[in-house]
N, C-alpha and C positions, 0 to 999 in steps of 0.2 A: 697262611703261615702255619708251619706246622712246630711244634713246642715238645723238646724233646729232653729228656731230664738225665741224659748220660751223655760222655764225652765229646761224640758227633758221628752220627751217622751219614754213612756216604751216600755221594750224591744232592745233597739238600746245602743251599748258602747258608752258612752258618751265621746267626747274627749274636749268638751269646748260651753260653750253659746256665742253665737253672736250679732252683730247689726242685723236688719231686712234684711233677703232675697226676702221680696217681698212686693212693697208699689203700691197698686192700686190708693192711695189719692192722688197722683202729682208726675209732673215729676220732676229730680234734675238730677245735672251731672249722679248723677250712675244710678238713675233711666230714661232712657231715653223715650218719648213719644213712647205708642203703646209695651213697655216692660219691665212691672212691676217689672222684677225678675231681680236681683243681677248679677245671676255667669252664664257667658256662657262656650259653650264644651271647654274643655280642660284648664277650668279654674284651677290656684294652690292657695289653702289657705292656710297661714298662723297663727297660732295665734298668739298671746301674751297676756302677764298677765294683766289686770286691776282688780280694788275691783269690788265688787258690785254692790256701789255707782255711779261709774265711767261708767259702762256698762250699767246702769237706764240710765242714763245722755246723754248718747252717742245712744243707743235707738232711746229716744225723737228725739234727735237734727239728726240724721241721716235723718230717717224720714220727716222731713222739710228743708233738702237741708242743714242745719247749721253744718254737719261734712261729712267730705266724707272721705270715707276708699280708702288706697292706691290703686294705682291699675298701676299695672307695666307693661308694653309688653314685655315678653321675648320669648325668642326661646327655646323649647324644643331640648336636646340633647340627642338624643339617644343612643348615643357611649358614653359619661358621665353616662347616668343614668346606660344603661351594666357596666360598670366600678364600681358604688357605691355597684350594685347589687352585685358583685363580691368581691368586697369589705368586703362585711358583709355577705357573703355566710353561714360561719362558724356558726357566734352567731345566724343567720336566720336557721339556720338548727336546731340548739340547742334546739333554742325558740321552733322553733313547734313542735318537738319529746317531748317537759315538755308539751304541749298546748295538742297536741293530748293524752298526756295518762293520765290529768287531765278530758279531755273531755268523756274520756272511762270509767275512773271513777265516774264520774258523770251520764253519762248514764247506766252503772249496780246498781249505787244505785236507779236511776229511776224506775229500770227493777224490783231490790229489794222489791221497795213500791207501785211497782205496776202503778205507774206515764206513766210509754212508753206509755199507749194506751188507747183512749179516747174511752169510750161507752155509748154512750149516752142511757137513758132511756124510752127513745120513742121508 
């Protein structure tokens, strides 16, 4: 997943906008001296919904140390996460057998209009 802190960059599924992942202007709790950026390895995000309005707001104030986004230490479960995986094998099997034969559809109407292959004119 890539975590992108402006309106949306093309190309990539967009699953939700954020506060700033990366403030070279000052340091603040999340931002600590010497490292600008937000999320370390094996960090888990979250979202949740705000307007807007609320997410302009939170931006700003992020950025100047005046909100700080949760940030919890948990312990990764590996026997839990097999378990969820397991879990939802079914509708995860489901899901991608619709995913992949939309995708093959897609790619033969490419192959159709002639889209699959780039030639350039030079």
């Amino acid at each position: 997943m890539c975590v992108y802190g402006m309106e949306g960059p093309g190309g990539y599924q967009f699953v939700g906008r954020t506060i700033q992942m990366w403030n070279s202007l000052q340091s603040t709790r999340s931002f600590k001296p010497g490292k600008p950026w937000l999320l370390r390895f094996f960090d888990q995000v979250q979202f949740y919904p705000v307007s807007a309005s609320e997410l302009l707001k939170l931006r700003e104030d992020f950025l100047r140390g005046k909100f700080e986004a949760e940030i919890k230490e948990t312990t990764f479960d590996l026997r839990k996460y097999r378990s969820f995986l397991d879990s939802i094998r079914e509708s995860t099997t489901k899901f991608q057998k619709k995913q992949r034969k939309a995708f093959n559809k897609e790619r033969d109407n490419w192959r159709r209009l002639g889209l699959d292959e780039f030639i350039s004119e030079q």
